[in-house]
C-alpha positions as CSV (number, residue, x, y, z in Angstrom):
1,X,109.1,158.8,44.1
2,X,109.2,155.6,41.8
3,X,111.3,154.1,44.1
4,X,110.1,150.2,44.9
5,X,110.8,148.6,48.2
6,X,111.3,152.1,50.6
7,X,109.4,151.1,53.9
8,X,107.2,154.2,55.1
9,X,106.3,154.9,58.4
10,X,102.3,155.5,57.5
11,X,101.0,155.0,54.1
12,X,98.2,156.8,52.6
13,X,97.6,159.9,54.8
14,X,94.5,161.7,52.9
15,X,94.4,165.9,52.5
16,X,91.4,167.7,51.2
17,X,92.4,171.1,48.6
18,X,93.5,173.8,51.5
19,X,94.4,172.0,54.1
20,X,97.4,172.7,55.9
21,X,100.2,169.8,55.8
22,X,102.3,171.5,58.4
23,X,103.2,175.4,59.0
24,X,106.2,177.1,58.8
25,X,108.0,177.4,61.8
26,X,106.7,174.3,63.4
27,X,109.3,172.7,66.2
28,X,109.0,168.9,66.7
29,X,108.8,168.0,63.5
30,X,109.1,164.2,63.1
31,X,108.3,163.5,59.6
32,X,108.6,163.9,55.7
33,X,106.2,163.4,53.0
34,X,106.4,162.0,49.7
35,X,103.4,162.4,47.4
36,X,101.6,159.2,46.2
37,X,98.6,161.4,44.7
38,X,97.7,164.8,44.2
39,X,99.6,168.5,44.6
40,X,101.5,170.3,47.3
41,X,102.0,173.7,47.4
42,X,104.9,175.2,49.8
43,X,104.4,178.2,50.6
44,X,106.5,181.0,52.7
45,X,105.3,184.2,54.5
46,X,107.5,187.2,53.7
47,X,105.8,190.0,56.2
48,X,102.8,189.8,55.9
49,X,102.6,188.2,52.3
50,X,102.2,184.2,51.7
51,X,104.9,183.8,48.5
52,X,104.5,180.1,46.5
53,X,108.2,178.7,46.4
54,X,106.9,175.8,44.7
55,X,104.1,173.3,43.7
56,X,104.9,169.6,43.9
57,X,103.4,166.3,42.6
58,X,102.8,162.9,42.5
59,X,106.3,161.3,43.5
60,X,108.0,164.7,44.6
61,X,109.0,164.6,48.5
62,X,109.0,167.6,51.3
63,X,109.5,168.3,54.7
64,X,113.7,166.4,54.8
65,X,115.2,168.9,55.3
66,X,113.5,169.1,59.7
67,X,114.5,165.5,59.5
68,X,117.9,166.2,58.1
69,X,118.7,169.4,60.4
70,X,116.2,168.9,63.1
71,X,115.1,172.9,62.6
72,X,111.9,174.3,62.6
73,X,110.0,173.9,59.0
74,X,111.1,176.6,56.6
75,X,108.0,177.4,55.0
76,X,104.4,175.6,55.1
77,X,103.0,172.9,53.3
78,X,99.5,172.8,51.8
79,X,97.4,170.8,49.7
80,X,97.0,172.4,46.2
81,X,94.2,169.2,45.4
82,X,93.3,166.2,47.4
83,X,96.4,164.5,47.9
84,X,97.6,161.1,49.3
85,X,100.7,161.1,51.5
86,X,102.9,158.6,52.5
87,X,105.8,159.4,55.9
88,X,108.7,158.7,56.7
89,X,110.2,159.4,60.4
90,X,113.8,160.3,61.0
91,X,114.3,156.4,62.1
92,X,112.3,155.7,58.6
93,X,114.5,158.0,56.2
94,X,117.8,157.0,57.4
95,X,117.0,153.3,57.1
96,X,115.8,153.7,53.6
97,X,119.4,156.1,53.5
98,X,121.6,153.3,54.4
99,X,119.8,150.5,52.7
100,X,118.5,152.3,49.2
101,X,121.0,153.8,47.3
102,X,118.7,154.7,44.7
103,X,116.9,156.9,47.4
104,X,119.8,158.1,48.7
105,X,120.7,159.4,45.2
106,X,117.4,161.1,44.5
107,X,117.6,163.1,48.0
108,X,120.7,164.8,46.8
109,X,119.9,165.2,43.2
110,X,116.9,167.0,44.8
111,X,118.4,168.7,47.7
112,X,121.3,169.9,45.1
113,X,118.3,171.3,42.6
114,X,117.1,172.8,45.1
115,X,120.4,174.7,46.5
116,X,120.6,175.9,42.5
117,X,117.3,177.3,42.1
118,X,117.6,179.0,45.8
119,X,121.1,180.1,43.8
120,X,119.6,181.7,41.0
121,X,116.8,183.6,43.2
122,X,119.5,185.2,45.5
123,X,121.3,186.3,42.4
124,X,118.2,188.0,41.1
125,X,117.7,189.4,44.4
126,X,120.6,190.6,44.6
127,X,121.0,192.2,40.7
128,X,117.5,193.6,41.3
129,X,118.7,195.4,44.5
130,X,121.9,196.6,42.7
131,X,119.8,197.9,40.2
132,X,117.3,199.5,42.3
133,X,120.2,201.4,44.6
134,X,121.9,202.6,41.1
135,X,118.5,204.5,40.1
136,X,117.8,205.8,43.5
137,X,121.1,206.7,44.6
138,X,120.6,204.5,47.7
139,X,123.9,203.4,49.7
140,X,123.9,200.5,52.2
């Protein structure tokens, strides 16, 4: 993250390539990652399909948003390489919240990036779909 000082809850979690971080859907999810090595993809199943949403890196975080919300996780995480992880609990995050503004600012910059890009899909979506119902005559 390039953050100094943020206290973590473990540090230095290893992942071989392929293995699963955590699933989408998961309950009881207690923690979020920040990358100290390595790559993360997140991945999300549409039926029956497993769709990359992103890949991250070496400083990029995931998994907040179960802290934030306390919902299930919205898609799965897996290790794109061998990775290094460090966590953060809720108790962890909110800490490092209250006492790190520079944190504090680089989970909304990236929460907010991330609302635009999800943005910008829907709007496809929906475009392509508008398009799509024009040349088939399809109503909804």
């Amino acid at each position: 993250m390039g953050i100094k000082g943020l206290l973590y809850t473990r540090k230095k979690i290893l992942f071989k390539e392929g293995d699963i971080i955590f699933k989408e859907n998961a309950e009881d999810c207690k923690e979020m990652y920040i990358i100290d090595s390595g790559r993360v993809n997140i991945v999300k199943k549409v039926e029956d399909t497993d769709i990359s949403l992103t890949t991250l890196d070496e400083g990029d975080f995931f998994g907040e948003m179960s802290l934030i919300t306390g919902s299930k996780r919205s898609a799965s995480a897996i290790a794109h390489t061998k990775c290094k992880l460090h966590t953060m609990d809720k108790e962890t995050f909110e800490f490092n919240l209250s006492n790190d503004i520079n944190f504090m600012r680089q989970i909304f910059e990236t929460l907010a990036h991330r609302l635009e890009a999800t943005d910008t899909n829907l709007k496809r979506h929906i475009q392509r779909n508008a398009r799509l119902s024009k040349v088939f005559n399809v109503t909804g």
